[in-house]
N, C-alpha and C positions, 0 to 999 in steps of 0.2 A: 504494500500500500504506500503510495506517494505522499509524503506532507507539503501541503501548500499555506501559504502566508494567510493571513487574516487579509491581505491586500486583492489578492489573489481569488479567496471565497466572497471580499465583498462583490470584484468583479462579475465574478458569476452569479451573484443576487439581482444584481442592476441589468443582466443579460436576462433575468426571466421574467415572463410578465405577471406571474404571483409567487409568493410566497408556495403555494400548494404546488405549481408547477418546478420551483425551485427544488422542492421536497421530490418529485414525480420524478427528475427529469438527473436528478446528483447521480452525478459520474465522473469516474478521472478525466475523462474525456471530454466531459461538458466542461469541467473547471477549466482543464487545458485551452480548448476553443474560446473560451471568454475571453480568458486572457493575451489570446494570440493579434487579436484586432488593437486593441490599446498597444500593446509593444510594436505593432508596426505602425499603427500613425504616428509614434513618438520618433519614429526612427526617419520620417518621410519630412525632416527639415527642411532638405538641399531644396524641394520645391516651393515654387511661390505660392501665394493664399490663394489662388484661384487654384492651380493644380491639386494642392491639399486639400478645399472642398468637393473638387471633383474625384480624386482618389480615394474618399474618404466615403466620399457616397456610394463609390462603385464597391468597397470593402463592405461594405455595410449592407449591400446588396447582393454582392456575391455571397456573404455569409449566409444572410435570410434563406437564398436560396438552398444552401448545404453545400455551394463548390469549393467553402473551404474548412470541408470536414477532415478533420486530423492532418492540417496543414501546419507546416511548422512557421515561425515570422520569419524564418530566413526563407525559404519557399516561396509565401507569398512577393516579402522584400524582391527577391530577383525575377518576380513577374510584372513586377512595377517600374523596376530598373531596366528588364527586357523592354516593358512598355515605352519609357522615356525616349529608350535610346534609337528605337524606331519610328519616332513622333508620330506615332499612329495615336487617331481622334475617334471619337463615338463612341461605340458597344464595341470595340477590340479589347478594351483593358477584360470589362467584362468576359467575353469571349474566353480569353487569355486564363482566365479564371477556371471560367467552366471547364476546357482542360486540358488544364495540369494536372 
């Protein structure tokens, strides 16, 4: 069994939309993925405030949807840096997501 921080379970409270579903849904894996999102937008500085918004949307998106289940931040990180680096626009980041 994995121990994770008080920082880490609170992430995963804030990731559920109840307290009963929090209880439903506790998993290593669920903690894991909670906290994968928050370490990569902290990590997503190099870009400007409009890139951040839009990265940030599409992460948030891609997660809802489950294409980044048991994705690790370094993972996602070099799908965002693939993405940069071929300034591709629209639903490619997205895309990009769906799969890895």
């Amino acid at each position: 069994m994995k121990a994770f921080t008080i920082e880490q379970i609170r992430n995963y409270l804030k990731s559920q939309d109840s307290f009963g579903d929090a209880l439903y849904n506790l998993s290593e894996d669920k903690i894991e993925l909670a906290n994968a999102v928050p370490n990569v937008i902290n990590h997503i500085n190099a870009f400007d405030d409009t890139e951040k918004e839009y990265i940030i949307s599409i992460i948030e998106l891609a997660e809802e949807k489950g294409y980044l289940k048991e994705k690790s931040v370094t993972e996602i990180l070099d799908v965002v840096k693939d993405w940069k680096e071929e300034g591709e626009q629209g639903e490619s980041l997205l895309m990009s997501f769906q799969y890895m």
